[in-house]
PDB file of the backbone (N, CA, C, O) and the ligand in Angstrom, with CONECT records:
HET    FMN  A 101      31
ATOM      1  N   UNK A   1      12.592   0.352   4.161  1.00  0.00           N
ATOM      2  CA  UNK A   1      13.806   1.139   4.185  1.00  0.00           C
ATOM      3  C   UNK A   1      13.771   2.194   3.087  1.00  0.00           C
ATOM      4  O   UNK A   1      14.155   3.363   3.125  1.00  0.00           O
ATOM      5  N   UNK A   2      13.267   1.559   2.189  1.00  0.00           N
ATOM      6  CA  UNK A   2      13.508   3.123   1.188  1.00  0.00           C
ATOM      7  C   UNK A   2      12.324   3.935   1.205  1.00  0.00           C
ATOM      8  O   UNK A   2      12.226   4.921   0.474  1.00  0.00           O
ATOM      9  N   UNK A   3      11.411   3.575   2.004  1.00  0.00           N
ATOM     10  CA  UNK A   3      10.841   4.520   2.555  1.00  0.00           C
ATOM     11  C   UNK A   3      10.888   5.657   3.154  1.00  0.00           C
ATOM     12  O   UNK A   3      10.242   6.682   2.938  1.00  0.00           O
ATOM     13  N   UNK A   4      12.234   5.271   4.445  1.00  0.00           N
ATOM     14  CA  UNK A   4      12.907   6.141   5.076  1.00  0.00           C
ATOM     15  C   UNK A   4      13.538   6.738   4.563  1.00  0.00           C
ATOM     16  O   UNK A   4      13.698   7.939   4.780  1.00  0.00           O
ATOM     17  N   UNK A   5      14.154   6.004   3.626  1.00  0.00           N
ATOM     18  CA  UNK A   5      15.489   6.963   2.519  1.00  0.00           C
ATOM     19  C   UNK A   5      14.877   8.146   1.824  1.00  0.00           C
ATOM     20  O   UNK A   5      15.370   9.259   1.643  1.00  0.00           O
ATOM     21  N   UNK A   6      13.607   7.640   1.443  1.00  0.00           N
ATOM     22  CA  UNK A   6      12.955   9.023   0.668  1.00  0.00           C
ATOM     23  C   UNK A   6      12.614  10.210   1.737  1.00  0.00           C
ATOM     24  O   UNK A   6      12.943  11.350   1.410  1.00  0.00           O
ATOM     25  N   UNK A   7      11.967  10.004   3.009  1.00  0.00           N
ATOM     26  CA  UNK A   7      11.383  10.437   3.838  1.00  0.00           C
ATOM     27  C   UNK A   7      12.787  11.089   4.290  1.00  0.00           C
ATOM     28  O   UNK A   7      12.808  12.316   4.196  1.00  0.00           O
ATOM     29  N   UNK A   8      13.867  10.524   4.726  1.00  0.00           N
ATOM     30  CA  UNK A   8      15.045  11.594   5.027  1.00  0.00           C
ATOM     31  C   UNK A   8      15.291  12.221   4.249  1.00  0.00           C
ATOM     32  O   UNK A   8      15.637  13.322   4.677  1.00  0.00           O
ATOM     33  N   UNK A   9      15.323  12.121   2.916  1.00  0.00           N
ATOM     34  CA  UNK A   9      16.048  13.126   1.811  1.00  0.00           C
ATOM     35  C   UNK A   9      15.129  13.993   1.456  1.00  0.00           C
ATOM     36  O   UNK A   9      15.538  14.975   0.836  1.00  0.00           O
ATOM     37  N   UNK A  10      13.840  13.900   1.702  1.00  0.00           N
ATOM     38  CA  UNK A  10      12.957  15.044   1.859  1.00  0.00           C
ATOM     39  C   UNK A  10      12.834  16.160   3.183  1.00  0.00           C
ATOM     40  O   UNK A  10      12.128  17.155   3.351  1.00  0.00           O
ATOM     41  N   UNK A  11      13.707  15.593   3.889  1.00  0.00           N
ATOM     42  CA  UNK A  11      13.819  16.534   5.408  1.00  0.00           C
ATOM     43  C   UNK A  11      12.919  16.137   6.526  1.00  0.00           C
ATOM     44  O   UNK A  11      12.485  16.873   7.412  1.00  0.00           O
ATOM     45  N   UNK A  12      12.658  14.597   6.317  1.00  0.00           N
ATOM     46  CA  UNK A  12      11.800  14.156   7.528  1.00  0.00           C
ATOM     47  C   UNK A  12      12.722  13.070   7.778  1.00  0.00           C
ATOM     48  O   UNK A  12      13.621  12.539   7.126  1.00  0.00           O
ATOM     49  N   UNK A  13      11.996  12.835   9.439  1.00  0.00           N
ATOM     50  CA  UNK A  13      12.928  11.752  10.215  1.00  0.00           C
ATOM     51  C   UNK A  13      11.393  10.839  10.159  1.00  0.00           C
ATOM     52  O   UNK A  13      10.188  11.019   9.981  1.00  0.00           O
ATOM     53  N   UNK A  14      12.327   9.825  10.429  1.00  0.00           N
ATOM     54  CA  UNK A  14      10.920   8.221  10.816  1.00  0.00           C
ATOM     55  C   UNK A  14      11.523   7.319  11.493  1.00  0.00           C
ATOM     56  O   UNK A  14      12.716   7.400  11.783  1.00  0.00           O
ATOM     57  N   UNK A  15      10.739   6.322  11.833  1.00  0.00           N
ATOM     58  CA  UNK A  15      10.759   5.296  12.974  1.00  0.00           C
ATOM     59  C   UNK A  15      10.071   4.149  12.720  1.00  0.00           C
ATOM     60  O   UNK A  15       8.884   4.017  13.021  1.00  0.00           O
ATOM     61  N   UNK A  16      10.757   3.272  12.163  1.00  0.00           N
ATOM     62  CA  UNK A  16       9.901   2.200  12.289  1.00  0.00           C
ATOM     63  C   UNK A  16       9.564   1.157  12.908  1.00  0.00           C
ATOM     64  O   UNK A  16      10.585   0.475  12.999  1.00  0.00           O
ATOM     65  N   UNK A  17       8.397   0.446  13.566  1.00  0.00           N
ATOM     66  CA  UNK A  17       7.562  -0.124  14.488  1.00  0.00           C
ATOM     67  C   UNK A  17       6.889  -1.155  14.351  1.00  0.00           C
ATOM     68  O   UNK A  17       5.881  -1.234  13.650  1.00  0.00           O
ATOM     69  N   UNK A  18       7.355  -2.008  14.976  1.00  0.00           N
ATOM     70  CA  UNK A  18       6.386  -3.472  15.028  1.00  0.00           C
ATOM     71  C   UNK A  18       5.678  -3.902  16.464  1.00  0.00           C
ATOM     72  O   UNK A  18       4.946  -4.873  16.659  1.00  0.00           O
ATOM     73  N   UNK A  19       5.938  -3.294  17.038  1.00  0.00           N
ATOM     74  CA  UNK A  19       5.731  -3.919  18.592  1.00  0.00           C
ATOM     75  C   UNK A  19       4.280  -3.157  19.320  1.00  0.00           C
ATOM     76  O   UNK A  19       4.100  -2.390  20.266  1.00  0.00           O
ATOM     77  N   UNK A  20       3.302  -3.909  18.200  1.00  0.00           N
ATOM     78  CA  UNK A  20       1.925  -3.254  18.479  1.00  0.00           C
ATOM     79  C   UNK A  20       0.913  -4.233  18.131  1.00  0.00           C
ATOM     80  O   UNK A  20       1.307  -5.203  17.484  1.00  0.00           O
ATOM     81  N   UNK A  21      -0.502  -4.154  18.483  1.00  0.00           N
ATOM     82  CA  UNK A  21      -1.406  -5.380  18.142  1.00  0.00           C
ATOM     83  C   UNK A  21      -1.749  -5.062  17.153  1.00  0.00           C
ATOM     84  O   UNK A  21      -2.296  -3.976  16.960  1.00  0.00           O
ATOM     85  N   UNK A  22      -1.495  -6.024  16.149  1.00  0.00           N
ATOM     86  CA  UNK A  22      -1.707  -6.128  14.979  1.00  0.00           C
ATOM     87  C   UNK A  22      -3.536  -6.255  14.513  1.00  0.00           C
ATOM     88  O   UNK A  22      -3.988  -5.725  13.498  1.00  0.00           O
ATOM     89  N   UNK A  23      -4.115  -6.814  15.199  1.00  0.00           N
ATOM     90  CA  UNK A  23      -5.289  -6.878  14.936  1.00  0.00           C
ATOM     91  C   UNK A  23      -6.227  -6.051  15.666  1.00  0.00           C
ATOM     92  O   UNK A  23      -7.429  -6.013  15.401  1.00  0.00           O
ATOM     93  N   UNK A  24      -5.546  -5.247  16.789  1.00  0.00           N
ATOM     94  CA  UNK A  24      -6.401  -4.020  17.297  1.00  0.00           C
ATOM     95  C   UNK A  24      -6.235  -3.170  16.038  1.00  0.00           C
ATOM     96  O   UNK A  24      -7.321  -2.656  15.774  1.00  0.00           O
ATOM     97  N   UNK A  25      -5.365  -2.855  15.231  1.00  0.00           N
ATOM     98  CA  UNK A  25      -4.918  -1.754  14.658  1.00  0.00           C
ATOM     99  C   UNK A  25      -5.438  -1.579  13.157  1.00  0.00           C
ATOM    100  O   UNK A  25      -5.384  -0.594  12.422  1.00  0.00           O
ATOM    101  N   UNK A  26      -6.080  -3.148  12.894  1.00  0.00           N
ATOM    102  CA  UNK A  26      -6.650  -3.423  11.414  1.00  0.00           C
ATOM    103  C   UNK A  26      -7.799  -3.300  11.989  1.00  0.00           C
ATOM    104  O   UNK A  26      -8.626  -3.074  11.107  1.00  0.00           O
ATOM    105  N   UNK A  27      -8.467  -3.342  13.399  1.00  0.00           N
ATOM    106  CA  UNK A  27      -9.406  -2.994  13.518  1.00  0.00           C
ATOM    107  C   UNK A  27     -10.230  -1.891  13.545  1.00  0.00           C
ATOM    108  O   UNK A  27     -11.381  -1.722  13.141  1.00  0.00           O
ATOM    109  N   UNK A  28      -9.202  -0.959  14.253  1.00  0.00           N
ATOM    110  CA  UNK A  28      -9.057   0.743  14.123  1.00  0.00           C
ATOM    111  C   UNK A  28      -8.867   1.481  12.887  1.00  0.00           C
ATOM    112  O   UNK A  28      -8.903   2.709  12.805  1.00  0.00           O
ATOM    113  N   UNK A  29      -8.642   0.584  11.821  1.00  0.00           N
ATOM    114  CA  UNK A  29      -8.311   1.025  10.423  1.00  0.00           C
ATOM    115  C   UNK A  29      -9.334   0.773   9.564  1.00  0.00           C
ATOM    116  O   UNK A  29      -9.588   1.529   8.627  1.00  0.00           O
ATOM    117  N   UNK A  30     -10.034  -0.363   9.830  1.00  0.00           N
ATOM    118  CA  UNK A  30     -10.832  -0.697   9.055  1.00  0.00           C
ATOM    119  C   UNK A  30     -10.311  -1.607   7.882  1.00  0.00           C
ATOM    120  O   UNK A  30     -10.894  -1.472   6.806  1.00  0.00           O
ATOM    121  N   UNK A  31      -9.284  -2.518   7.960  1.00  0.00           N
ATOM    122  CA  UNK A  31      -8.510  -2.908   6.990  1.00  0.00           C
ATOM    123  C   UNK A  31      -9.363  -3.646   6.606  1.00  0.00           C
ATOM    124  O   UNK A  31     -10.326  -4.041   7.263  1.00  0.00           O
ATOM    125  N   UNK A  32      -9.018  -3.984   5.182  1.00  0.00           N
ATOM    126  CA  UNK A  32      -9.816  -4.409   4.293  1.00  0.00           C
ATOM    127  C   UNK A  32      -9.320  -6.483   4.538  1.00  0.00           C
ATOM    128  O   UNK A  32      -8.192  -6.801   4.913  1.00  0.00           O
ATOM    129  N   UNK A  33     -10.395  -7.517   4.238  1.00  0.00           N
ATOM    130  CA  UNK A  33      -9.526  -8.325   4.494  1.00  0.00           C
ATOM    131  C   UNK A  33      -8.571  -9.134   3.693  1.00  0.00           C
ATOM    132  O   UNK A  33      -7.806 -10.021   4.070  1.00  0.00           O
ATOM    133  N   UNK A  34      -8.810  -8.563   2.313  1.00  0.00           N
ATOM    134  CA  UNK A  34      -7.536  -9.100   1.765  1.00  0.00           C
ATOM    135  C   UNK A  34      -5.932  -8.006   2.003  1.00  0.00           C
ATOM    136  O   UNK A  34      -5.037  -8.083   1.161  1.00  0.00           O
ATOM    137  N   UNK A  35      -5.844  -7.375   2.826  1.00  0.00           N
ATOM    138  CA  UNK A  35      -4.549  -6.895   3.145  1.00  0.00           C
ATOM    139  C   UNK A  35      -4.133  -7.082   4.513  1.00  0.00           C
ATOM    140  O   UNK A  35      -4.953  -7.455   5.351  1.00  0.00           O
ATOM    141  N   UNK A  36      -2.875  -6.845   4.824  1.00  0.00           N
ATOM    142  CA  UNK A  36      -2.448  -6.957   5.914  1.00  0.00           C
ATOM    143  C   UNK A  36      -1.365  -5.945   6.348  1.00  0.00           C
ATOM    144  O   UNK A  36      -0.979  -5.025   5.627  1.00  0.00           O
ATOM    145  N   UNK A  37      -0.902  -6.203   7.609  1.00  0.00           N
ATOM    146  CA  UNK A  37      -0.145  -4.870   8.123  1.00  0.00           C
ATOM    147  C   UNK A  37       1.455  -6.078   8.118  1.00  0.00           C
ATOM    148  O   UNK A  37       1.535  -7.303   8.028  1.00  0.00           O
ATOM    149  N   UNK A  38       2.303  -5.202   8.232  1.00  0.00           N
ATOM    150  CA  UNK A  38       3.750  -5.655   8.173  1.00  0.00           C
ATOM    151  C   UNK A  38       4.637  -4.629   8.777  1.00  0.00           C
ATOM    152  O   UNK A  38       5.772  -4.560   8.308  1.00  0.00           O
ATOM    153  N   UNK A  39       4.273  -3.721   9.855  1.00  0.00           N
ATOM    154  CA  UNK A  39       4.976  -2.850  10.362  1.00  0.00           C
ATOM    155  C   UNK A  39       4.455  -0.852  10.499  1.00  0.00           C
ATOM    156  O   UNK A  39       3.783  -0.185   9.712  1.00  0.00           O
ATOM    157  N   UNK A  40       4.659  -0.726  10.905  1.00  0.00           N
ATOM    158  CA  UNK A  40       4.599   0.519  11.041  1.00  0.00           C
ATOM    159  C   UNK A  40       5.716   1.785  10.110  1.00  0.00           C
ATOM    160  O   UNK A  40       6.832   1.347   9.831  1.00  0.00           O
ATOM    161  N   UNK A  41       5.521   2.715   9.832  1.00  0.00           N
ATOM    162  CA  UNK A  41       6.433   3.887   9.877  1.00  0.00           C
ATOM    163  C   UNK A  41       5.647   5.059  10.130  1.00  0.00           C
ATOM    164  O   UNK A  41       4.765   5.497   9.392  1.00  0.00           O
ATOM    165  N   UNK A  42       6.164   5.711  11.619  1.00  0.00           N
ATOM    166  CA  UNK A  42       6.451   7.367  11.411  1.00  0.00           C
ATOM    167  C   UNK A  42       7.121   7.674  10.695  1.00  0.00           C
ATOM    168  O   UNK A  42       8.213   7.161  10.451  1.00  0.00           O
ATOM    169  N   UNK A  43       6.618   8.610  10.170  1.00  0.00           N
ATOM    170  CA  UNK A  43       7.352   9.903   9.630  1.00  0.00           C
ATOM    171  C   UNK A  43       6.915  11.155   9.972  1.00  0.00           C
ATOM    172  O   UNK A  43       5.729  11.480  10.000  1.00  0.00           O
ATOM    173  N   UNK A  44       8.101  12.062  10.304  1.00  0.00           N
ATOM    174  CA  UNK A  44       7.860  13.344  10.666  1.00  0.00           C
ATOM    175  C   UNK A  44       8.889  14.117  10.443  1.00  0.00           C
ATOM    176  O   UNK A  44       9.928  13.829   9.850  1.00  0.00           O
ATOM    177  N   UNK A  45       8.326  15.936  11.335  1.00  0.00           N
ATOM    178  CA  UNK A  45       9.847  16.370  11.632  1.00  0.00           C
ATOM    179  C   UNK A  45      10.158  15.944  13.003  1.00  0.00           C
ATOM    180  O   UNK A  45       9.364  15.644  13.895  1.00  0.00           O
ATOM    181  N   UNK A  46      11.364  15.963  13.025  1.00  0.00           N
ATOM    182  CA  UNK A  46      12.451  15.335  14.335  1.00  0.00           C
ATOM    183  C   UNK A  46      12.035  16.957  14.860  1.00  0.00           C
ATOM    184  O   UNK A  46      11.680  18.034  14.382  1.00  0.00           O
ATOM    185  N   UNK A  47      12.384  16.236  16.348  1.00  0.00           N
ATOM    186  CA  UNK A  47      12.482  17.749  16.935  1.00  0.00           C
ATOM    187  C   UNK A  47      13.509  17.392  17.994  1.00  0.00           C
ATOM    188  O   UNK A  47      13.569  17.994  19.067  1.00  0.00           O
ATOM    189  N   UNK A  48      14.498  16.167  17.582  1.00  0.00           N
ATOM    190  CA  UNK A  48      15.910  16.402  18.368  1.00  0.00           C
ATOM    191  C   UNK A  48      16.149  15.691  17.688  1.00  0.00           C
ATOM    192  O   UNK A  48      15.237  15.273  16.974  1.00  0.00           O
ATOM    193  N   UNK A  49      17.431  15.180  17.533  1.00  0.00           N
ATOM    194  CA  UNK A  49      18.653  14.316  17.270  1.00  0.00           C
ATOM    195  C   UNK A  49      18.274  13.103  17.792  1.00  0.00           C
ATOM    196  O   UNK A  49      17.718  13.044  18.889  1.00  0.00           O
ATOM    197  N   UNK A  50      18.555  11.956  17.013  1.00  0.00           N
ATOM    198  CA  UNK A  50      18.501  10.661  17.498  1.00  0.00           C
ATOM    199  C   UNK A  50      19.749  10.533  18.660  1.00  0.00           C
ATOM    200  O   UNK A  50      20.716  11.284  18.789  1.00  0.00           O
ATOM    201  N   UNK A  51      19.379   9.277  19.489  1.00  0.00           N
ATOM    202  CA  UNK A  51      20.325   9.177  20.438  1.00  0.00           C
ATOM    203  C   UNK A  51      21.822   8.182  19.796  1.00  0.00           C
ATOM    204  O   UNK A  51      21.779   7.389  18.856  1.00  0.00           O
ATOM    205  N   UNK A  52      22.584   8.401  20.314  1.00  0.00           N
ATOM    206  CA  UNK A  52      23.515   7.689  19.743  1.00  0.00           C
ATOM    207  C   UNK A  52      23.223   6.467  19.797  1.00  0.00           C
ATOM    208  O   UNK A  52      22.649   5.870  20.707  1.00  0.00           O
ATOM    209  N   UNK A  53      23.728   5.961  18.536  1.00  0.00           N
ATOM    210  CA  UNK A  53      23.815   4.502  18.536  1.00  0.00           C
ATOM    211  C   UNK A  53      25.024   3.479  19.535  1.00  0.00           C
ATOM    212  O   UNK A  53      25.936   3.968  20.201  1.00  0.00           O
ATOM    213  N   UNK A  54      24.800   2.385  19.441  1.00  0.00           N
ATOM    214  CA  UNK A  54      26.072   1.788  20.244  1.00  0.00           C
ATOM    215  C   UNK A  54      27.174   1.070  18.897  1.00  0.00           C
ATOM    216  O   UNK A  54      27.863   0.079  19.139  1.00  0.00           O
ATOM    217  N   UNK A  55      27.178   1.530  17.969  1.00  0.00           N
ATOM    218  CA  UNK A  55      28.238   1.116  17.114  1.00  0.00           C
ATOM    219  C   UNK A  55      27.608  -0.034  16.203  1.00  0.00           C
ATOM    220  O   UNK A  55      26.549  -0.657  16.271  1.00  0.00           O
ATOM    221  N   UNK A  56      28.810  -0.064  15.227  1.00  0.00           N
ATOM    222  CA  UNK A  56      28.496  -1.530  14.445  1.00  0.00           C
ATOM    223  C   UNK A  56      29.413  -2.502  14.723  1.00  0.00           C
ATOM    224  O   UNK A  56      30.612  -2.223  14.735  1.00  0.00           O
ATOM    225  N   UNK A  57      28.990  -3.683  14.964  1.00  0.00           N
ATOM    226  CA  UNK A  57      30.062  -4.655  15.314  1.00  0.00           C
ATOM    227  C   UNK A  57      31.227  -4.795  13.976  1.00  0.00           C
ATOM    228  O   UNK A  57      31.170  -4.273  12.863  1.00  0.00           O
ATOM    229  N   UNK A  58      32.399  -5.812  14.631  1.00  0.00           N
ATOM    230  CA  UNK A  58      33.623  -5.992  13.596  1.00  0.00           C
ATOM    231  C   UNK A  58      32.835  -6.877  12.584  1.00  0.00           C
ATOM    232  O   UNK A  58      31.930  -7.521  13.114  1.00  0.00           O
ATOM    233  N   UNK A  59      32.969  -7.029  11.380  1.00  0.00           N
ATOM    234  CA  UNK A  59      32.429  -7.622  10.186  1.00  0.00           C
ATOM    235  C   UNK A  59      32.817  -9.349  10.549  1.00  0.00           C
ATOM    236  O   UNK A  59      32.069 -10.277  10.241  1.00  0.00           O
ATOM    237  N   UNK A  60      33.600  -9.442  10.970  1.00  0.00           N
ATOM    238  CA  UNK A  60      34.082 -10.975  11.426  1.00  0.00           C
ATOM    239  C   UNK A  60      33.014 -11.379  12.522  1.00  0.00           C
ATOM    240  O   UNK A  60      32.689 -12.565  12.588  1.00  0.00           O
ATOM    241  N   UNK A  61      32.648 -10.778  13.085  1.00  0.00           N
ATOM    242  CA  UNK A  61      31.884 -11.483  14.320  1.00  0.00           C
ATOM    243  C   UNK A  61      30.210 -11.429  13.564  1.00  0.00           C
ATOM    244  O   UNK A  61      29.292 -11.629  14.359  1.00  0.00           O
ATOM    245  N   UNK A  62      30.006 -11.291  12.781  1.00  0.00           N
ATOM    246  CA  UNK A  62      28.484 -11.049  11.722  1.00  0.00           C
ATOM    247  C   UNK A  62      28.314 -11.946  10.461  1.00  0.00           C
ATOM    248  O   UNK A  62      27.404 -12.652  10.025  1.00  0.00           O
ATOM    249  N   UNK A  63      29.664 -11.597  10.029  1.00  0.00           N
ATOM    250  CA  UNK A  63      29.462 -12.343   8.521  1.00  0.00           C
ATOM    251  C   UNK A  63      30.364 -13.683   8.482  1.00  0.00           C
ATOM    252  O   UNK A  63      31.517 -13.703   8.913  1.00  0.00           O
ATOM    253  N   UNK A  64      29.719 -14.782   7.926  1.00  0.00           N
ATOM    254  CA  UNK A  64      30.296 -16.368   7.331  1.00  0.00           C
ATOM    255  C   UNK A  64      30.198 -15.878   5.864  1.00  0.00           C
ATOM    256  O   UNK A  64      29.451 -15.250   5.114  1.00  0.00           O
ATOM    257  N   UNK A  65      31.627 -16.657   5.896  1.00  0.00           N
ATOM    258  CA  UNK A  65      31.628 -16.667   4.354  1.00  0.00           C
ATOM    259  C   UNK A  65      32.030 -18.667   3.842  1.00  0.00           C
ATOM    260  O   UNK A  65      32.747 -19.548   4.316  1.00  0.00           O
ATOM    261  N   UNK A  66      31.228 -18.573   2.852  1.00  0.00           N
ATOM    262  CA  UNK A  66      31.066 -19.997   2.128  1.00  0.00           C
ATOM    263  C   UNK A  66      30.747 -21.394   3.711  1.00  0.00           C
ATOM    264  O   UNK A  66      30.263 -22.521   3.609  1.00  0.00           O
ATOM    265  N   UNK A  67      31.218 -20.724   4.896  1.00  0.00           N
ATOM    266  CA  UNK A  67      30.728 -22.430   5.614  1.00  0.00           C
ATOM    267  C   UNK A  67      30.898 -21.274   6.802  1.00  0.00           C
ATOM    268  O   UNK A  67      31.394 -20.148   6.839  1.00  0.00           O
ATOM    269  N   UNK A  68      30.162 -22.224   7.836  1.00  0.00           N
ATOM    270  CA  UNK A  68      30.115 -21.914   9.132  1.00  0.00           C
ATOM    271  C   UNK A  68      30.888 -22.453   9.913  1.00  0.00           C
ATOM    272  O   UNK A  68      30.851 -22.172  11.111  1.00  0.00           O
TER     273      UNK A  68
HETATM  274  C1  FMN A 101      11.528  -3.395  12.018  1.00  0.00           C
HETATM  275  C2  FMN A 101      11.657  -2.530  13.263  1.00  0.00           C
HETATM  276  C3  FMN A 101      10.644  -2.525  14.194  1.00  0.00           C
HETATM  277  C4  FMN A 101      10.747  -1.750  15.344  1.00  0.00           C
HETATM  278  N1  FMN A 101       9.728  -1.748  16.246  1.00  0.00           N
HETATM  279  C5  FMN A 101       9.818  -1.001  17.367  1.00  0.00           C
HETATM  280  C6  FMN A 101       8.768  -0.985  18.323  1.00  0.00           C
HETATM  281  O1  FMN A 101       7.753  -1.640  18.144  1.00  0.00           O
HETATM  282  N2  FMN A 101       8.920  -0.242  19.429  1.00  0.00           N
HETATM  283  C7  FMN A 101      10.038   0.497  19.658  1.00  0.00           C
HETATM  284  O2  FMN A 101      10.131   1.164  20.701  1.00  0.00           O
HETATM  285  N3  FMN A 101      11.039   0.530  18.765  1.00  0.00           N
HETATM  286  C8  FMN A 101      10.953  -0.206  17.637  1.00  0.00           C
HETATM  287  N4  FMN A 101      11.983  -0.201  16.723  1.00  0.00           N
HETATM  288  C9  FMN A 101      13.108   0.683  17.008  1.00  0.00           C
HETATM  289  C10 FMN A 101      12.677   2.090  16.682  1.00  0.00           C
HETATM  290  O3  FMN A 101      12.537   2.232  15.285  1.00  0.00           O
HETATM  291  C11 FMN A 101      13.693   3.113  17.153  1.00  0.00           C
HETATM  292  O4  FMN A 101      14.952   2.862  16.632  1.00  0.00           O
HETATM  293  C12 FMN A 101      13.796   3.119  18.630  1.00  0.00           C
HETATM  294  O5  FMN A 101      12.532   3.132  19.223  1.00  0.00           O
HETATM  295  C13 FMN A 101      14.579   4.344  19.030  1.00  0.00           C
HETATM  296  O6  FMN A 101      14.553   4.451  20.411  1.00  0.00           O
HETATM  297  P1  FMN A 101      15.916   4.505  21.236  1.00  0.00           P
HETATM  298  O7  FMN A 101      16.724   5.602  20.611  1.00  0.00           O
HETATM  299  O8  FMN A 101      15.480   4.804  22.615  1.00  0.00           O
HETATM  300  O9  FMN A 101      16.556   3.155  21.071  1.00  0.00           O
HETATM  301  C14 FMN A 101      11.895  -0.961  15.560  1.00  0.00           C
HETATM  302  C15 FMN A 101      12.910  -0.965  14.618  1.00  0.00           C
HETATM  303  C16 FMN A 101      12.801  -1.732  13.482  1.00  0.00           C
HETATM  304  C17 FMN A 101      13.915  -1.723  12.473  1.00  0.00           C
CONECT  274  275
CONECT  275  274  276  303
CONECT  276  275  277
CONECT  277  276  278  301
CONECT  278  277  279
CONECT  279  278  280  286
CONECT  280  279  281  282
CONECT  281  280
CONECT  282  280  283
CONECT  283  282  284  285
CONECT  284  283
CONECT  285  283  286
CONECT  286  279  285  287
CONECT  287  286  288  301
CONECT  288  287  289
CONECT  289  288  290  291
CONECT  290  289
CONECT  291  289  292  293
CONECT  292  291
CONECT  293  291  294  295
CONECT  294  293
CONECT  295  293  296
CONECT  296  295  297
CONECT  297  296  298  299  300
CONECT  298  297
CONECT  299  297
CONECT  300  297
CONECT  301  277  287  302
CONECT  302  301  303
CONECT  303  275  302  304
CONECT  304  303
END
């Protein structure tokens, strides 16, 4: 996340991505084997507007407080 935060406040948009083979991609990289992958981020320029979101839910239906 504060990845993105920097990456927007510099005038780029990003996207971040998990839904890829993880071990095709250390393979294509050449990763070393003491590291590992934990996600993706684009970053770029946007060349439209994100699509709208569908909202944030009411804070009551998300958050417990002290018991469930
Ligand atoms: C941790 C994380 C992983 C994500 N991984 C994917 C992904 O593998 N594929 C994907 O299409 N979107 C993924 N997303 C959502 C995208 O970042 C992005 O919000 C979405 O693709 C936007 O498309 P939409 O506007 O059509 O919903 C991920 C989001 C997060 C926070």
């Amino acid at each position: 996340m504060t990845l993105m935060l920097a990456a927007q406040e510099m005038g780029y948009a990003s996207c971040p991505m998990d839904g890829f083979d993880f071990e095709a991609v250390a393979k294509l990289i050449k990763l070393p084997e003491d590291h590992v992958i934990s996600m993706f981020v684009a970053i770029g320029r946007g060349i439209k507007e994100a699509w709208p979101r569908g909202g944030q839910l009411p804070l009551k239906e998300v958050i417990s407080y002290n018991k469930f």
